[in-house]
TORVEXTI-173308 format. One record per atom (N, C-alpha, C, CB): x, y, z. Coordinates in steps of 0.1 Angstrom, whole numbers, padded with zeros to 4 digits, always signed. Each point is the difference from the previous one (the first is absolute). Glycine has a CB too. Layout:
<sites>
XYZ...
</sites>
This chain:
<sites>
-0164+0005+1613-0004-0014-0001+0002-0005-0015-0017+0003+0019+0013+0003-0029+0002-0002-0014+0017+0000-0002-0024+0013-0007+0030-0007+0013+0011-0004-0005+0007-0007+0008-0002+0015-0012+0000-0024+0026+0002-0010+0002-0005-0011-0010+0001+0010+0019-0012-0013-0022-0004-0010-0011+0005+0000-0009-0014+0000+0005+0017+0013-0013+0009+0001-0009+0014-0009+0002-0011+0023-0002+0015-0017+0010+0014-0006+0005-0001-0015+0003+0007+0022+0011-0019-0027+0001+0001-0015-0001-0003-0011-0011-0005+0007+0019+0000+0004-0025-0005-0009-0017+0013-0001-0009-0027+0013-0001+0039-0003-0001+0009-0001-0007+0013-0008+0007-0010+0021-0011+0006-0025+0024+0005-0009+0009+0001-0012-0005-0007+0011+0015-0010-0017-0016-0002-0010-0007+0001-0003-0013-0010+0000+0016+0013+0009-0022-0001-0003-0016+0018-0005+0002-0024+0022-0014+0030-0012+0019+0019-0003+0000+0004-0014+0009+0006+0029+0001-0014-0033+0008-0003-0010+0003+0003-0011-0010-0014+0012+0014+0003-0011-0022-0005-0007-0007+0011-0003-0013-0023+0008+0010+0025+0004-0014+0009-0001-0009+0013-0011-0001-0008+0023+0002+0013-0020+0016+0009+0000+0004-0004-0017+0000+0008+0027+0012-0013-0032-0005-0002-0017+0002+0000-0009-0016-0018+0006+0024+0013+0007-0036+0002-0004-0012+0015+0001-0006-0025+0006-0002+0033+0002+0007+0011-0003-0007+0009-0008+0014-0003+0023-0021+0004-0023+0031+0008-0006+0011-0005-0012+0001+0005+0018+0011-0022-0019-0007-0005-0017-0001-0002-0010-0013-0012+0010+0019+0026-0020-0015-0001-0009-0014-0013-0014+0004+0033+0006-0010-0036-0009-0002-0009-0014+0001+0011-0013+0001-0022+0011-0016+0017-0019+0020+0011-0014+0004+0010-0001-0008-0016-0013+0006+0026+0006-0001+0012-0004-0010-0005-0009-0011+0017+0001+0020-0010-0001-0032-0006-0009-0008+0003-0014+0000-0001+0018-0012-0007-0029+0007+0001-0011+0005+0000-0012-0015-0013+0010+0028+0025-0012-0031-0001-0006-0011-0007-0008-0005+0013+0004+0003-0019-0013+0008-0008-0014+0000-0016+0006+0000+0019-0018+0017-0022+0030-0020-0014+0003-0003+0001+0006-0014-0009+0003+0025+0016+0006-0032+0001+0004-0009+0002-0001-0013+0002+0006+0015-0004-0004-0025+0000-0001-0013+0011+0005-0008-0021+0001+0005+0029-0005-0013+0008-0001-0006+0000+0003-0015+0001-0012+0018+0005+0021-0022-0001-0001-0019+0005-0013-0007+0007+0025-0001-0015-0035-0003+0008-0011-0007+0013+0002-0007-0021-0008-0003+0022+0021+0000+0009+0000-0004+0014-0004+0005-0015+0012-0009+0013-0008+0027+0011+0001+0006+0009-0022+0002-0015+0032+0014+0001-0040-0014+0001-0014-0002+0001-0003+0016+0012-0003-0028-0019+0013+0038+0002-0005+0015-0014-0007-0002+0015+0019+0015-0011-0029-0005-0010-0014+0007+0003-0001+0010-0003-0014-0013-0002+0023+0025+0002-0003+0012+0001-0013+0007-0008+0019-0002-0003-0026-0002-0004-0011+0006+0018-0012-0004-0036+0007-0006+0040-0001-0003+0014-0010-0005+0014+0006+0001-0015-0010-0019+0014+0021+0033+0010+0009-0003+0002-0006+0020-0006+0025-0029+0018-0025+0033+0005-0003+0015-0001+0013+0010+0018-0019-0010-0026+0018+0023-0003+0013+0009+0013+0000+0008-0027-0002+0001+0033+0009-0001+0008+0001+0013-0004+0008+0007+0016-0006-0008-0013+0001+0024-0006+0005+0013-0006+0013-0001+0015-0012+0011-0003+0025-0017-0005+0013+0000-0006+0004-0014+0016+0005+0019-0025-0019-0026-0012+0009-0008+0006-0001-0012-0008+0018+0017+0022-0016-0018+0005+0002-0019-0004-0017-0004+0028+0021-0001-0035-0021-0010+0001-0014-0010+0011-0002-0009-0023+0000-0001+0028-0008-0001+0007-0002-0011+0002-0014-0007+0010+0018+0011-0008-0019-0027+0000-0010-0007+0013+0001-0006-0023-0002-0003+0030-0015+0002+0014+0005-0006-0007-0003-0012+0024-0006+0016-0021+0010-0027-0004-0006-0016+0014-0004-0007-0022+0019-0005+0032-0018+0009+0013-0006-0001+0009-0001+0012-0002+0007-0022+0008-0018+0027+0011-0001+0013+0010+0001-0010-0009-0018+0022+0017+0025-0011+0012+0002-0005+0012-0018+0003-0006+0034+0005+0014-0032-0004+0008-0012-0002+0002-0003+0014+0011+0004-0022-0011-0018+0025-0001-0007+0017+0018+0012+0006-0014-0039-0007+0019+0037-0005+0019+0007+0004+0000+0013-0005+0016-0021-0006-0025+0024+0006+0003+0017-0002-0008+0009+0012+0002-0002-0028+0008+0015+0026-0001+0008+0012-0016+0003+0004+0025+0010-0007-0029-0004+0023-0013+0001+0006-0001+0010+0006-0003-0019+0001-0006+0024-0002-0004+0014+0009-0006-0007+0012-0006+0020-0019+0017-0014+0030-0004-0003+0015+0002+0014+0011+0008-0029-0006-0011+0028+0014-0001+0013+0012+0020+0003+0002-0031-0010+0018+0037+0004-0028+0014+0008-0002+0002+0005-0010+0010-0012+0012-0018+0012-0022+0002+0006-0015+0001+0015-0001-0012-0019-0008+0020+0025-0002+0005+0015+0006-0012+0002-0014+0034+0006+0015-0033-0012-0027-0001+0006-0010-0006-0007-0011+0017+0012+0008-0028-0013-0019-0004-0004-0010+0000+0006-0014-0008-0008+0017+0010-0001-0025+0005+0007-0016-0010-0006-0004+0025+0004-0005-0039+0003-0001-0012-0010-0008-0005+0005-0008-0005-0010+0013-0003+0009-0021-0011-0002-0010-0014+0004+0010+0015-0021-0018-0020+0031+0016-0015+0000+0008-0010+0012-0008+0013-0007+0028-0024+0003-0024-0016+0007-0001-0002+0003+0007-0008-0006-0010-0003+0016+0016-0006+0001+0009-0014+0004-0003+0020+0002+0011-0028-0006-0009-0014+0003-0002-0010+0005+0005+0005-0012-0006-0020+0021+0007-0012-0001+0010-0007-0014-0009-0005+0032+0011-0005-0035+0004-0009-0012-0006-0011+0004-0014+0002-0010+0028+0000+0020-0033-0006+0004-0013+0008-0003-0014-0010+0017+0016+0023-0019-0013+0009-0003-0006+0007+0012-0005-0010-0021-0004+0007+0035+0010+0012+0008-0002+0013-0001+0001-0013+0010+0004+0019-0009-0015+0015+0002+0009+0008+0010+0009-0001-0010-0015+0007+0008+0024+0005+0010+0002+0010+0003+0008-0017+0003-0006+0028-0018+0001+0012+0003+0000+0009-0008-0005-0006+0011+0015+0017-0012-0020+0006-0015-0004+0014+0007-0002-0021-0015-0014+0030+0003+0010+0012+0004+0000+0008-0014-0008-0003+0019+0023+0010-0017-0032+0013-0009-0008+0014-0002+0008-0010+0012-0023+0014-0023+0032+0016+0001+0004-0004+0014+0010+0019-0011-0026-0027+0009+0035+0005+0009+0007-0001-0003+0015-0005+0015-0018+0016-0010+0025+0007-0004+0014-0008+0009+0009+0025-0008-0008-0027-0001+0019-0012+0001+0008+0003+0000+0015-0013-0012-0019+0015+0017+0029+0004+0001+0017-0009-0007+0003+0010+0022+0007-0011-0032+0003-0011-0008+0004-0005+0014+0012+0010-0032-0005+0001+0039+0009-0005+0008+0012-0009+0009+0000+0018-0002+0004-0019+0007-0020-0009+0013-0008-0009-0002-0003+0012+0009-0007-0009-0028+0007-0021+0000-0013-0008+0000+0012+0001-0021-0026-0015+0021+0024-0013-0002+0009+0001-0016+0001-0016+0022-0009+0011-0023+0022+0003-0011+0008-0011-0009-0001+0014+0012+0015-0019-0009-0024-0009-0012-0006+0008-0004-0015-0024+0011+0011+0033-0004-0021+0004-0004-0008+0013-0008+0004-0012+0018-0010+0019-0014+0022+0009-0007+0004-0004-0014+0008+0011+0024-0001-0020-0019+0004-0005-0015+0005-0002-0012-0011-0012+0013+0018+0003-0009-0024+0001-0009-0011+0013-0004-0009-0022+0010+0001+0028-0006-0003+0012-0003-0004+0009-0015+0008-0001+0029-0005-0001-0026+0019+0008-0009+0008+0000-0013-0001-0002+0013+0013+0012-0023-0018-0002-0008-0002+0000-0009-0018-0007+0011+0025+0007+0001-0032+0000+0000-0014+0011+0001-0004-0017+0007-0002+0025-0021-0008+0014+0003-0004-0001+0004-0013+0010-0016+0015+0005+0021-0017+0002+0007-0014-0003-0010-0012+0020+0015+0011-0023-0012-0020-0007-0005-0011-0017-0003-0001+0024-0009-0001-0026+0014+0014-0017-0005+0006-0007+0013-0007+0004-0012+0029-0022+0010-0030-0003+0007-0006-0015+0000+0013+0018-0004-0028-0023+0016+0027-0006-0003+0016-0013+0011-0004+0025-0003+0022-0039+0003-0021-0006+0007+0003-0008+0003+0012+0003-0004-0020-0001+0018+0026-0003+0004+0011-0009+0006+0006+0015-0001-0004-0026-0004+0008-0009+0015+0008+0000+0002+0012-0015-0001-0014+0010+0015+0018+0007+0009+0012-0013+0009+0002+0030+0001-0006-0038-0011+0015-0008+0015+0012+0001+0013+0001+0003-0013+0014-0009+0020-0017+0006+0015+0003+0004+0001+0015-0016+0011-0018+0014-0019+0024+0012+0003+0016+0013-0004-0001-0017-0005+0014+0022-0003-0024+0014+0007-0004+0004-0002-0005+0005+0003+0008-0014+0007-0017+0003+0005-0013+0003+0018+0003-0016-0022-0014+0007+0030+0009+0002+0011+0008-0010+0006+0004+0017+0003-0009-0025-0018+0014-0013+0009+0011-0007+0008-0001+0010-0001+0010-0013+0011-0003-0008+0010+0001+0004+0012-0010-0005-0009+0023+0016+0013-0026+0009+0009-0011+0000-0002-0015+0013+0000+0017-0021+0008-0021+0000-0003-0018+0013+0010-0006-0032-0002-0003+0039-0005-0010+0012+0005+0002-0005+0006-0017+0019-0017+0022-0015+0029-0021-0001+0009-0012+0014+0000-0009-0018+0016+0014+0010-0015-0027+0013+0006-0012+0003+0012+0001-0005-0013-0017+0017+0010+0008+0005+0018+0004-0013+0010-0004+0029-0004-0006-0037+0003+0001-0008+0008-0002-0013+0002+0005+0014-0003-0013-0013-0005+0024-0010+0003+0014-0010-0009+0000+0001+0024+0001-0004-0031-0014-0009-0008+0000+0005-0015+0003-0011+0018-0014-0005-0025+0019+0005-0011+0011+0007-0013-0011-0024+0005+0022+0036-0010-0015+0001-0011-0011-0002-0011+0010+0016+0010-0021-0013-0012+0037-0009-0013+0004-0008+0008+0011+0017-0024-0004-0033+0023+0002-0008+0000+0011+0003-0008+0010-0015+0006-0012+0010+0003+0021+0002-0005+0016-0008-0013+0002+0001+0026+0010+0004-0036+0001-0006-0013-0001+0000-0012-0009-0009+0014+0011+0019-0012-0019+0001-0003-0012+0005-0015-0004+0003+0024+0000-0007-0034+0000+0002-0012-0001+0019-0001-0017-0040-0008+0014+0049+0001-0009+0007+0004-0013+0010-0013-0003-0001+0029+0003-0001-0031-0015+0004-0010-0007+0013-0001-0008-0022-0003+0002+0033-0004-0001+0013+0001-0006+0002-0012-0005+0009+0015+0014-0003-0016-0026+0008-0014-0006+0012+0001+0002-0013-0004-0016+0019-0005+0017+0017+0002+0009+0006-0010-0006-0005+0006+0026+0020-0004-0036+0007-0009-0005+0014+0003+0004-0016-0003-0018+0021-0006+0030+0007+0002+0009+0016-0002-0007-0020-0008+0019+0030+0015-0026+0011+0002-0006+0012-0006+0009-0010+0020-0012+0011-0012+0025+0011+0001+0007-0004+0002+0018+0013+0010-0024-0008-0017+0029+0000+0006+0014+0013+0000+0004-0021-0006+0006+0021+0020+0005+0014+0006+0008-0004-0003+0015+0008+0022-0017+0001-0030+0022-0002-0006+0015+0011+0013+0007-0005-0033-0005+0006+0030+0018+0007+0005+0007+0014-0004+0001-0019+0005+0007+0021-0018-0007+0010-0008+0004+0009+0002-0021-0018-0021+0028+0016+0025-0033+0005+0003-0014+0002+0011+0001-0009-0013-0011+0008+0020+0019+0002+0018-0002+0013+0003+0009-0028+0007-0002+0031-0019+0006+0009+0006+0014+0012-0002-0002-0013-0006+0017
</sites>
């Protein structure tokens, strides 16, 4: 009998464990959370689109210049990427971008933003990368899971489809 108890008791403890690393708390929700001033987000002054990303242009690009739309193969930009604490933790100078690869919250936000535009973005951790915290090479976390994340976007170039052919 003792070592049934034994056993049902290390049941529940692995249980338990287990709901702590498999069960996440809600997705994060931009419009309740707090922000490092540093990052200069104002939800309240930033545009919701349907699936959750906000975005502010802080510069349009030119009425005649090129646009990221659901044919765009490719982007050449200027970007940050932030947590709402104002870590960084990722950015890039001139660098060319597959709309197919990024997270579909970053790509979403993009749509619609022409070259010379200058755009700040926030992205839900539902698609962003969710429930998955993504480590440096050295095992430690660089975005926690659920992770609300913020990008400044200075849109260089876009590659359509119809230019590639």
């Amino acid at each position: 009998m003792k070592r049934f108890a034994f056993l049902l008791s290390v049941a529940a403890v692995a249980t338990a464990c287990n709901n702590d690393v498999t069960g996440l708390g809600p997705p994060s929700n931009p419009a309740t959370e707090t922000f490092n001033p540093s990052l200069g987000v104002d939800i309240s002054q930033m545009t919701k689109m349907p699936n959750g990303v906000y975005y502010l242009d802080l510069i349009e690009g030119p009425l005649t210049a090129d646009t990221v739309t659901a044919k765009t193969l490719s982007v050449k930009v200027n970007y940050a990427g932030y947590l709402k604490d104002g870590k960084l933790i990722d950015s890039g100078s001139g660098a060319t971008l597959e709309l197919a690869v990024l997270i579909q919250g970053f790509k979403a936000g993009m749509m619609g933003m022409r070259a010379g535009g200058k755009r700040k973005i926030v992205i839900p951790s539902e698609l962003g990368y969710d429930g998955d915290a993504i480590k440096n090479t050295d095992g430690t976390i660089k975005i926690p899971r659920q992770s609300t994340l913020i990008f400044d976007v200075d849109l260089l170039t876009v590659t359509d489809v119809s230019t590639t052919s």
